[in-house]
N, C-alpha and C positions, 0 to 999 in steps of 0.2 A: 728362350729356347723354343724353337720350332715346332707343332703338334708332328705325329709321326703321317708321311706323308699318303699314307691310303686311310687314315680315321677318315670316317664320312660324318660332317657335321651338318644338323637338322636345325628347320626354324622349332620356336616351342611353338606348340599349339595355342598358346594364351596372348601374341603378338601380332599385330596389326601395323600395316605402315599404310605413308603418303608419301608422294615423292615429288619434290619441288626443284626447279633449276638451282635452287642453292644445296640440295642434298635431298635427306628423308629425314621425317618423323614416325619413329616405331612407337605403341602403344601393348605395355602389356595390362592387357583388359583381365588378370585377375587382380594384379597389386593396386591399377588406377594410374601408372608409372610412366609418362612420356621421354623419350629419347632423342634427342637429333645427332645426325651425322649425317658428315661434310660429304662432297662428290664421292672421292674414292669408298666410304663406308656404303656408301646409297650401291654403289656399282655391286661391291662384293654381297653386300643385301639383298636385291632384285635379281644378285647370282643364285643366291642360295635361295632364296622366295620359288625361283624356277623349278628348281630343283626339288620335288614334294617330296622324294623321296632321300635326299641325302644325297650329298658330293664330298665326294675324299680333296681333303687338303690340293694335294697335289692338281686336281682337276678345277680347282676352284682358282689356282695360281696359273694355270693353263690357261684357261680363259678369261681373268681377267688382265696377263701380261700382253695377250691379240691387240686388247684396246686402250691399255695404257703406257706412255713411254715413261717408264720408271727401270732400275734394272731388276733383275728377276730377283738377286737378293733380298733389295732393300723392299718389294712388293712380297716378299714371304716373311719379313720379319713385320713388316707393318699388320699386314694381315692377320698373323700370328697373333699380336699384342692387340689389334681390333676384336680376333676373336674369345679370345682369353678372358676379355674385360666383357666382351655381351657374354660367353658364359657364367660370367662371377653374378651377374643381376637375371639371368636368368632368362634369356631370351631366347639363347641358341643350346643346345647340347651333342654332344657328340659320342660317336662307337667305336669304338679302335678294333670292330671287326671289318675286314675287307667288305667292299660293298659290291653284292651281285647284281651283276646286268641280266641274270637269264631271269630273276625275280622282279625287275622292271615295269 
């Protein structure tokens, strides 16, 4: 199942990355907890790492569909299940309030 497509999802403040031709390694510096993830997670990653303040679902399938040829579906159920699984470990969390641009 899909998140609803304006929840704005945030890095945690406890997560650190690298990012190598082969993907990225996230560190979350309070558990001591390394992660890798392949191209497509490193992209949707260095999305969200942009983003200090939160991107809603939909903007985060916005911009990474510009630079990937995948179809928009199958790039929002991936993404979905990418981000599902960093919130279960705690890396990413999210607000299913609308996210204001005049508070930017």
């Amino acid at each position: 199942m899909n998140p609803e497509p304006d929840c704005v999802w945030k890095i945690s403040e406890s997560a650190r990355s690298t990012y190598t031709q082969d993907g990225a390694v996230v560190l979350d510096i309070q558990k001591g907890q390394c992660y890798g993830l392949n191209v497509v997670a490193a992209k949707a990653w260095s999305t969200l790492e942009s983003r200090k303040s939160g991107i809603a679902f939909r903007e985060l399938i916005d911009t990474l569909g510009s630079t990937l040829s995948v179809s928009r579906e199958q790039l929002e159920t991936d993404i979905a299940e990418h981000l599902q699984k960093l919130e279960k470990i705690g890396l990413v969390h999210r607000s299913d309030q609308h996210q204001s641009h005049a508070l930017s």
